[in-house]
NULO-445101 format. One line per 3 residues: for each residue x negated, z, y negated of N, C-alpha, C. Coordinates in steps of 0.02 Angstrom, whole numbers, plus 50000, padded with zeros to 5 digits. Layout:
X:Z:Y:X:Z:Y:X:Z:Y ~ ...;
END
This chain:
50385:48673:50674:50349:48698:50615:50365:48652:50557 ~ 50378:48682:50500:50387:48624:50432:50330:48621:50386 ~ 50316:48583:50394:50251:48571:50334:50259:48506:50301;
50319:48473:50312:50335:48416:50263:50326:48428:50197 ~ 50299:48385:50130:50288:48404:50090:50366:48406:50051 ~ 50413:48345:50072:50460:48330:50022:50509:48391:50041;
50508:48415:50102:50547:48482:50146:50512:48524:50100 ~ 50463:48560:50072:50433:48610:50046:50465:48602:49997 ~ 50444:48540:49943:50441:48536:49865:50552:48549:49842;
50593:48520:49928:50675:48528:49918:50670:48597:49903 ~ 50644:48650:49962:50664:48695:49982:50647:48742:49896 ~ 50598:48721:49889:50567:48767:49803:50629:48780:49755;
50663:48706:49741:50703:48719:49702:50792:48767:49731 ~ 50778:48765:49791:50846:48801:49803:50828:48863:49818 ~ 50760:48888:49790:50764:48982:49798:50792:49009:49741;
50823:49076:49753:50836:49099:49698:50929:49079:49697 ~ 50937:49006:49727:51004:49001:49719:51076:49016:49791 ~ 51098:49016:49782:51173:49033:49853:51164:48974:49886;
51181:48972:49967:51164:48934:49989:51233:48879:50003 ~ 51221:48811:49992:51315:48774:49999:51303:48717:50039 ~ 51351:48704:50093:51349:48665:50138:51317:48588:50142;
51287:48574:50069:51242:48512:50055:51153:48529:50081 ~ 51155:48608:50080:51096:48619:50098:51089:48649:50169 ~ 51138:48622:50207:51149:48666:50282:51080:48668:50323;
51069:48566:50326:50974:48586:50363:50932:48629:50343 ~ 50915:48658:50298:50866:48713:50272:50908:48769:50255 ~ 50915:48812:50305:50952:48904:50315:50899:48937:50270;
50910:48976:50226:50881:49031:50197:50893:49082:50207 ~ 50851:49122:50198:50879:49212:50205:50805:49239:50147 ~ 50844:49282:50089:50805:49306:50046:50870:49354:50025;
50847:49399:49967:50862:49416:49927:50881:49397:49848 ~ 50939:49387:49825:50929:49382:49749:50883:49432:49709 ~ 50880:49383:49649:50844:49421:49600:50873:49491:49570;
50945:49497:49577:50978:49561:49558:50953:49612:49597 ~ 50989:49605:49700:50993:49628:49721:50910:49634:49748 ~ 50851:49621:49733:50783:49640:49784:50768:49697:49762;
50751:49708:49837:50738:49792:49843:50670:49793:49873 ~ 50620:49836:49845:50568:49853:49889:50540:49923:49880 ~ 50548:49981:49948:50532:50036:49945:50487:50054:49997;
50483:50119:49987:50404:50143:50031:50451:50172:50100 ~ 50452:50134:50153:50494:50174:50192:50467:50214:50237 ~ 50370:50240:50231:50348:50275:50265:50295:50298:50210;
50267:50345:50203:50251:50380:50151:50191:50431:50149 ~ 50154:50435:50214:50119:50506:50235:50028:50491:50233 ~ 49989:50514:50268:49944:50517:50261:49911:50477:50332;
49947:50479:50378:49945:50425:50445:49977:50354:50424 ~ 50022:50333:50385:50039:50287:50416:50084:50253:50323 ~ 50069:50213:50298:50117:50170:50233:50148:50105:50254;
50216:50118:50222:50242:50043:50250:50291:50026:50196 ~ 50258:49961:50154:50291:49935:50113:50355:49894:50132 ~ 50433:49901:50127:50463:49860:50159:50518:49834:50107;
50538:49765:50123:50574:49719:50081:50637:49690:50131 ~ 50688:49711:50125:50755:49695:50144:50768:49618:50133 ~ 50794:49585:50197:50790:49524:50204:50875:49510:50215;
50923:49523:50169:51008:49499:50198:51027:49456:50242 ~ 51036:49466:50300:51077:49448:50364:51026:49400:50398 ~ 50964:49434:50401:50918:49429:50431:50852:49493:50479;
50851:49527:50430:50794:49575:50462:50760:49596:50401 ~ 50685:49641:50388:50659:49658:50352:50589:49642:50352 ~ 50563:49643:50299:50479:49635:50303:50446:49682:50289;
50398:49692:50314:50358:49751:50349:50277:49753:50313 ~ 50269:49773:50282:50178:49783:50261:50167:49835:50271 ~ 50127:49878:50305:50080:49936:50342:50013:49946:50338;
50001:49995:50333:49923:50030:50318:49929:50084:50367 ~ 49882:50074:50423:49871:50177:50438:49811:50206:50425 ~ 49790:50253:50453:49739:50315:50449:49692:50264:50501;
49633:50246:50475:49591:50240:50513:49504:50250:50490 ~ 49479:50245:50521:49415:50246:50477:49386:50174:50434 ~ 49431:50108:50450:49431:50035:50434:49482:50042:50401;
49480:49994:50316:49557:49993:50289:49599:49934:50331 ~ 49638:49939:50347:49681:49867:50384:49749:49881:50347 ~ 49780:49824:50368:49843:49815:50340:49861:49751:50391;
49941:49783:50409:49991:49701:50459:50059:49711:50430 ~ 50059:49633:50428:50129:49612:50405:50175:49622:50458 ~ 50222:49617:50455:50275:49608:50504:50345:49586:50481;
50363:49520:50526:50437:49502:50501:50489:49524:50552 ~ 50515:49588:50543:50563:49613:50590:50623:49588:50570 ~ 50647:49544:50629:50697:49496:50633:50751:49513:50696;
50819:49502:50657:50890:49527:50714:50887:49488:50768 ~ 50872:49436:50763:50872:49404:50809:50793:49358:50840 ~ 50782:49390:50880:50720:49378:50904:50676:49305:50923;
50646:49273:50918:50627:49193:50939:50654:49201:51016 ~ 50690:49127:51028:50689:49116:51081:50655:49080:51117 ~ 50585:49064:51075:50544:49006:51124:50483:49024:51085;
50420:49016:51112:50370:48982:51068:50364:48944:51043 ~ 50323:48972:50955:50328:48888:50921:50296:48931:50877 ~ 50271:48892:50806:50232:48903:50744:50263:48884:50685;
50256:48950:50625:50310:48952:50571:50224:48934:50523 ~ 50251:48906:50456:50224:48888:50401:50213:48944:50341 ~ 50180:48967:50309:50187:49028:50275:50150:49001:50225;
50185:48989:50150:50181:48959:50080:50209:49022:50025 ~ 50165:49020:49971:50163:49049:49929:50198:48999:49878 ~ 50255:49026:49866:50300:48967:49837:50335:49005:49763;
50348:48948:49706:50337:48992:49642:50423:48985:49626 ~ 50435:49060:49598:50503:49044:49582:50510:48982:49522 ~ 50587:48989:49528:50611:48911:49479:50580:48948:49414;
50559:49004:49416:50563:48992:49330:50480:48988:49284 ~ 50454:48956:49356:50383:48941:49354:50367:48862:49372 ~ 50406:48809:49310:50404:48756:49318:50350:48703:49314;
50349:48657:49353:50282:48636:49379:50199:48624:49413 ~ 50238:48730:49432:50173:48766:49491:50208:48718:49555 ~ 50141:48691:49590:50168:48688:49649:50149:48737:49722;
50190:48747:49766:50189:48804:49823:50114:48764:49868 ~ 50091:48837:49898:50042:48794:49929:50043:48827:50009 ~ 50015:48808:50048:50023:48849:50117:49961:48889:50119;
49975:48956:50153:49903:49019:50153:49906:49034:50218 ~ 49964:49030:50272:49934:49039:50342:49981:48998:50388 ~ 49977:49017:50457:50029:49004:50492:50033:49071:50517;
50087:49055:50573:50121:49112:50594:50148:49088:50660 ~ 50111:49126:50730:50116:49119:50769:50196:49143:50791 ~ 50269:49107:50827:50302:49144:50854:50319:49149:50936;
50311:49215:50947:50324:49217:50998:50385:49248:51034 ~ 50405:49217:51092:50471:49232:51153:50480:49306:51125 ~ 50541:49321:51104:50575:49394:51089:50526:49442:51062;
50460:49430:51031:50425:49473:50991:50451:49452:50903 ~ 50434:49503:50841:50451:49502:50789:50383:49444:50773 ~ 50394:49422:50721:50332:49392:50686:50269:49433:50659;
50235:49428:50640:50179:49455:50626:50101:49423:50599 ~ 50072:49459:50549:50031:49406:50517:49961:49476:50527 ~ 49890:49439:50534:49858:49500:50514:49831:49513:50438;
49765:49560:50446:49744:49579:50398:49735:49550:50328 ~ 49693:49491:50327:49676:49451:50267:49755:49402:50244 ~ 49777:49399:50291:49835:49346:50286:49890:49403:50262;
49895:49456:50264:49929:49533:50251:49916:49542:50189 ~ 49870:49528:50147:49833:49547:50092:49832:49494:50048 ~ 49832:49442:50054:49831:49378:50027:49913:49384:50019;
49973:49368:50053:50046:49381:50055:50042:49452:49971 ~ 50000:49513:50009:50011:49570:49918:49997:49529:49857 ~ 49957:49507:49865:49935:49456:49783:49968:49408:49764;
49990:49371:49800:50039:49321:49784:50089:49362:49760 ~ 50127:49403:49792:50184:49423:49759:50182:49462:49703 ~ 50116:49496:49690:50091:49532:49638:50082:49476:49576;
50085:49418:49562:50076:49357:49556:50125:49337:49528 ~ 50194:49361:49564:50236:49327:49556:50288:49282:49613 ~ 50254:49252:49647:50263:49221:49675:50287:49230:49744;
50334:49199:49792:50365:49218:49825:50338:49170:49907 ~ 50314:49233:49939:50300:49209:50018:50347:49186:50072 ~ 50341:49137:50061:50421:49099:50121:50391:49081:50173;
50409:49091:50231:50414:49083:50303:50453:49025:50317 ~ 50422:48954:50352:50473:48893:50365:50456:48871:50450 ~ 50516:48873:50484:50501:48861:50539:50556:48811:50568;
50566:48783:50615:50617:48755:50662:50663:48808:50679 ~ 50707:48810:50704:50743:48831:50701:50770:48850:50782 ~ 50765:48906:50838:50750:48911:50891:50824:48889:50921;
50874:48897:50881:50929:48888:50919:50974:48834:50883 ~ 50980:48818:50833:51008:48762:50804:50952:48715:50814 ~ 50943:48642:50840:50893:48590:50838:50918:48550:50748;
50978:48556:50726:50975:48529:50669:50962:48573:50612 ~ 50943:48636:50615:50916:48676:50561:50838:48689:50553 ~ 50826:48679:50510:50766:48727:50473:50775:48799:50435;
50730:48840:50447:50738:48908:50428:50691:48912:50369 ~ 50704:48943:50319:50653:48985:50251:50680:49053:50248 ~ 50614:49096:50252:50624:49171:50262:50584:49197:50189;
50604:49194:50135:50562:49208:50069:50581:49270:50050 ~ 50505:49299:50023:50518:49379:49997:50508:49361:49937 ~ 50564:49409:49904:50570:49396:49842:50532:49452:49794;
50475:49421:49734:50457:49464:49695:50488:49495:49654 ~ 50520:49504:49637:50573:49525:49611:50554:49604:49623 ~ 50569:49660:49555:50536:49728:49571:50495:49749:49616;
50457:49692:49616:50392:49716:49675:50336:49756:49645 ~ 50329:49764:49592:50262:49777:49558:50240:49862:49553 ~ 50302:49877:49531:50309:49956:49549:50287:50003:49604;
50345:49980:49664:50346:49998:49708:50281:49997:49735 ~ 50236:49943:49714:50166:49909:49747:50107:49969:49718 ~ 50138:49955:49678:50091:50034:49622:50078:50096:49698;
50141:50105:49701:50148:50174:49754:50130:50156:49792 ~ 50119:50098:49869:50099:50090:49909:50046:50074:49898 ~ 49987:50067:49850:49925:50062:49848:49881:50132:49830;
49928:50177:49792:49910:50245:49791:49917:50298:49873 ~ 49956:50259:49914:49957:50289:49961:49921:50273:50026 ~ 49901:50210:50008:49850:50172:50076:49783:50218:50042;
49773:50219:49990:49712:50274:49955:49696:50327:49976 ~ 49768:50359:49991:49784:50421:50017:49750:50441:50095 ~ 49743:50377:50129:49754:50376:50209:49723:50435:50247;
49706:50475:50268:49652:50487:50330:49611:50446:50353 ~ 49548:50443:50323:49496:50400:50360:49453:50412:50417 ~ 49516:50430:50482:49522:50435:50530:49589:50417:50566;
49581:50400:50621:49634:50409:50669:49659:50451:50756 ~ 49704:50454:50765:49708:50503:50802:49652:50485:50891 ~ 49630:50401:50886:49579:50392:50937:49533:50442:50913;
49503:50454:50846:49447:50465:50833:49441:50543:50846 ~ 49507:50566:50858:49487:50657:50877:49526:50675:50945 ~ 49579:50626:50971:49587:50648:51018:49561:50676:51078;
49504:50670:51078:49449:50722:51118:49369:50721:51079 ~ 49370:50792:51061:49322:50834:51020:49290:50862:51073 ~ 49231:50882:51033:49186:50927:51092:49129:50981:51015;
49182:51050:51026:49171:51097:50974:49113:51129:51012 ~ 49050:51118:50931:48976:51150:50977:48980:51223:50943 ~ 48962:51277:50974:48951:51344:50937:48881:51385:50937;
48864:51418:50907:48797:51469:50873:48807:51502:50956 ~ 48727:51530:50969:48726:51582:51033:48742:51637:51030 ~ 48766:51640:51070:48804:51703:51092:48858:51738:51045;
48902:51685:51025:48945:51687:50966:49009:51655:50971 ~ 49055:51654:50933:49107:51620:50917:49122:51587:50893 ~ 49056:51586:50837:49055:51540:50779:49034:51493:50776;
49075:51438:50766:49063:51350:50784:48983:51336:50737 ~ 48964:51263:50754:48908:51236:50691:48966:51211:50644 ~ 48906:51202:50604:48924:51179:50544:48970:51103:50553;
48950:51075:50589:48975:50995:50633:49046:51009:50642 ~ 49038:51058:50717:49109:51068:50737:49160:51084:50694 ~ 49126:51133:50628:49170:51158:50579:49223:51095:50550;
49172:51065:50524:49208:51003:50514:49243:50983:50552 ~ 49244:50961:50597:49272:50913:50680:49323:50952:50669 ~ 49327:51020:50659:49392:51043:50680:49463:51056:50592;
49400:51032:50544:49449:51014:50501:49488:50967:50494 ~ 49440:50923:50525:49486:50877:50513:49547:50850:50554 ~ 49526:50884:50641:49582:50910:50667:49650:50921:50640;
49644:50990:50608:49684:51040:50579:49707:50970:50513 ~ 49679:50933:50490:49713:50883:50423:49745:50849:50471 ~ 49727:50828:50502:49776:50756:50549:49831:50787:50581;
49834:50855:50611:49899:50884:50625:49943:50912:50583 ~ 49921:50926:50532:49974:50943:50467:50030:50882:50461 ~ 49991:50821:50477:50041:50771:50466:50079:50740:50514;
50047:50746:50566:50058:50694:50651:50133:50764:50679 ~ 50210:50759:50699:50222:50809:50728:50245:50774:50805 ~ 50183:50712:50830:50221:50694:50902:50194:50716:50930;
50128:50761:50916:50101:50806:50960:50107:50830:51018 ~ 50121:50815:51097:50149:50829:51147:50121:50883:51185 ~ 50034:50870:51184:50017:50940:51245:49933:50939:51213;
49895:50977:51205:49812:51022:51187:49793:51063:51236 ~ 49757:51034:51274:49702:51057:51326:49639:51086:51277 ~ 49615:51149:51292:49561:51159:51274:49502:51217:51325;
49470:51152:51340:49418:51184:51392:49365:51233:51340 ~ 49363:51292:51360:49289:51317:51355:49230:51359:51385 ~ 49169:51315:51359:49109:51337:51419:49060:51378:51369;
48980:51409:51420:48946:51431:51402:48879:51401:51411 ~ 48841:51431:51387:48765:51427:51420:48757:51476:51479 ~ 48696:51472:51523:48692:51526:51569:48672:51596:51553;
48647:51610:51474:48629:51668:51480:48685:51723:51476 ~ 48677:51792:51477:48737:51838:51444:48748:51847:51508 ~ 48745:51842:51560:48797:51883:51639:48865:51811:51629;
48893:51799:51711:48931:51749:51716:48989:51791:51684 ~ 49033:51866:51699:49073:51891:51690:49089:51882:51600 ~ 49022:51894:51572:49018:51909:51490:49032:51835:51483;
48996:51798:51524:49023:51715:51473:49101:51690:51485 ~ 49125:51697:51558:49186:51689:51567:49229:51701:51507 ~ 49215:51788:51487:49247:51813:51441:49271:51765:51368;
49182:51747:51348:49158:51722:51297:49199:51637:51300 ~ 49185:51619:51342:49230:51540:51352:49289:51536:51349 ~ 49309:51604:51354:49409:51608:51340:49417:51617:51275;
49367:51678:51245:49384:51681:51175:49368:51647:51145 ~ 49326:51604:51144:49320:51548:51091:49364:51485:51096 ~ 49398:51475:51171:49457:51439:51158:49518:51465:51124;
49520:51532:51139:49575:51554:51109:49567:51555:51023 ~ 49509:51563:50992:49503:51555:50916:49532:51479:50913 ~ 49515:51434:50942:49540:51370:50920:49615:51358:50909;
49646:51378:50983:49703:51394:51014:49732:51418:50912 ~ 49703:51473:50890:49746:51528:50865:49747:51464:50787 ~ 49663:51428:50787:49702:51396:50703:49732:51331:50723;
49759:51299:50779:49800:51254:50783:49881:51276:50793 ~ 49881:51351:50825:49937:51376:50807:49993:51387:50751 ~ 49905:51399:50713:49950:51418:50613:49954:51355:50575;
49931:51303:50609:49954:51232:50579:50038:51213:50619 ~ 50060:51252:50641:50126:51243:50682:50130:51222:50762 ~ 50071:51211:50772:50070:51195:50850:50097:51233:50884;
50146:51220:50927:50193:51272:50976:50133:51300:51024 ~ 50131:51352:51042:50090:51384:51089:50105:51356:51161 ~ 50154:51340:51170:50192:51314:51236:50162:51225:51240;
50127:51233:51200:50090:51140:51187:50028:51148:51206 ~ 49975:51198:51217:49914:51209:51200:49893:51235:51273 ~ 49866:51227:51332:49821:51241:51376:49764:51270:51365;
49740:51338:51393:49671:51345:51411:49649:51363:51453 ~ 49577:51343:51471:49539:51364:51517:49468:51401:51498 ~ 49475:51436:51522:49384:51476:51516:49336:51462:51584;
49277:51419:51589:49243:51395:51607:49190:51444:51632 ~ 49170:51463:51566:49124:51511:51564:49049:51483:51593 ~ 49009:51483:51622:48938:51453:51628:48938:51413:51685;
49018:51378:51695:48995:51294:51763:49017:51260:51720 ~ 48995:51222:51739:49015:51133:51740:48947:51115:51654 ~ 48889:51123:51671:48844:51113:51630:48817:51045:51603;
48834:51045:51546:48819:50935:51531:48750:50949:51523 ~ 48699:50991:51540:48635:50992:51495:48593:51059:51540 ~ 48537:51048:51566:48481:51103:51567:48505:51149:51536;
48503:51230:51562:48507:51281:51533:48404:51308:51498 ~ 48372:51264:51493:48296:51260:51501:48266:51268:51437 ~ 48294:51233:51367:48260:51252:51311:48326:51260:51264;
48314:51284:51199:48371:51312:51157:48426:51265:51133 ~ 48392:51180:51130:48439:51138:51120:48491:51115:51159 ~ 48472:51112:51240:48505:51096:51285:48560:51168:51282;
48508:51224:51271:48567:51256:51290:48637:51256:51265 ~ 48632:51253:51184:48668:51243:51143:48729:51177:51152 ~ 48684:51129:51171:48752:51082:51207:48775:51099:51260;
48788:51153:51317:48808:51174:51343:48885:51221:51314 ~ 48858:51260:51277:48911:51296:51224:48959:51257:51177 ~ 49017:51251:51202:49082:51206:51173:49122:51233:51209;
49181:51208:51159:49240:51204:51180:49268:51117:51173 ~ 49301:51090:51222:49323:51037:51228:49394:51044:51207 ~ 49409:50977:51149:49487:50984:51136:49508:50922:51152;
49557:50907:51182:49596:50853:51201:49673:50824:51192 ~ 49685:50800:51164:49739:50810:51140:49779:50751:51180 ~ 49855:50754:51180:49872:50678:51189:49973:50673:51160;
49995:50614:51127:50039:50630:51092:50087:50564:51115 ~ 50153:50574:51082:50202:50497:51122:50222:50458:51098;
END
């Protein structure tokens, strides 16, 4: 790990510049100020990923998904993977043309045997401001396979500000849900009807929003039951067709029919007394289950 101060305060002044065989102990990998690039390389309503091209190294990774919690993880996806355990230094370090700021350290960074690097949430978020700032987040570690090198992995601010614009309009964007949160529903309906509550209505919108966007969709089970009244034959009936209404609006969101299972239950398998109107009513569902790869 480098946390030398006089190793930090060298390394400051050689960002920004080509690297020449006087500076061989300290390897860099960044971007120039011409060439930095930072684009949205994921874009949807599940999932944002701010990423910054790292030359003859790997890329850096900032992510947001759909959840009902805002989160955000860094990630330093690197060609060549750690070969050992050990701990990298992570400094908010000011370009040269910010003379007499000095860099300060904001986390560490655990590395581990053939996994990418990775930082979490607050340490994810703290890394956006700095560079929003200005200022450039460098990664300093030992060096897993040279014992006489030190490594600096700095993202360069450089046209960051823009791009940052869009990835903050799109973490906005998210689904404040995720696919744990519906992968198994339990749609309640009115007696002796088809017609969901007002609850399920929802439940199943938001269904229908999260599949507009998700297409790894693999297979939809959908059980449906009754209460005991109506004759077993009439509910059988009744437990098919109300799976099949579900069946029919996950269809017109594109769901292949060849993805979608049903069963009609009809008045077994009872979670609840058939005894007063509430129980009965939780009896009446359709169960959706989903599962994707």
């Amino acid at each position: 790990m480098l946390k030398s101060v006089s190793l930090i305060s060298f390394s400051i002044g050689l960002l920004g510049m080509a690297a020449t065989p006087v500076q061989a102990s300290l390897r860099q990998y960044h971007s120039t100020v011409e060439s930095s690039q930072w684009q949205l390389s994921e874009q949807t309503r599940l999932s944002c990923t701010l990423s910054h091209a790292l030359p003859g190294y790997g890329e850096a990774q900032f992510t947001s998904e759909a959840s009902k919690q805002l989160n955000m993880e860094f990630v330093l996806d690197m060609n060549l993977l750690p070969k050992k355990f050990g701990t990298a230094a992570v400094y908010a370090v000011p370009p040269k043309w910010m003379p007499g700021v000095r860099a300060r350290q904001i986390a560490d960074m655990t590395l581990r045997t053939q996994y990418d690097g990775d930082l979490p949430e607050d340490t994810a978020w703290t890394m956006l401001s700095e560079l929003e700032k200005g200022f450039w987040p460098t990664i300093y570690y030992q060096d897993w396979y040279n014992p006489n090198d030190k490594v600096a992995v700095g993202l360069n601010a450089s046209n960051f500000a823009p791009v940052y614009q869009e990835f903050v309009s799109c973490v906005a964007n998210l689904l404040p849900y995720s696919f744990d949160d519906i992968s198994y529903t339990v749609l309640s309906y009115e007696k002796n009807s088809t017609e969901l509550s007002k609850y399920s209505k929802r439940r199943l919108q938001m269904i229908g929003d999260y599949l507009r966007e998700d297409n790894e969709l693999e297979l939809v089970l959908l059980d449906g039951y009754t209460d005991s009244y109506g004759g077993s034959w009439n509910n059988q009936q009744l437990s098919v067709k109300r799976a099949n209404e579900v069946k029919n609006f996950l269809t017109d969101l594109g769901v292949g029919e060849d993805r979608i299972a049903i069963t009609g239950h009809g008045e077994k398998r009872h979670i609840a007394p058939n005894t007063t109107s509430q129980s009965r009513a939780t009896n009446r569902r359709v169960v959706v289950r989903m599962a994707k790869s």
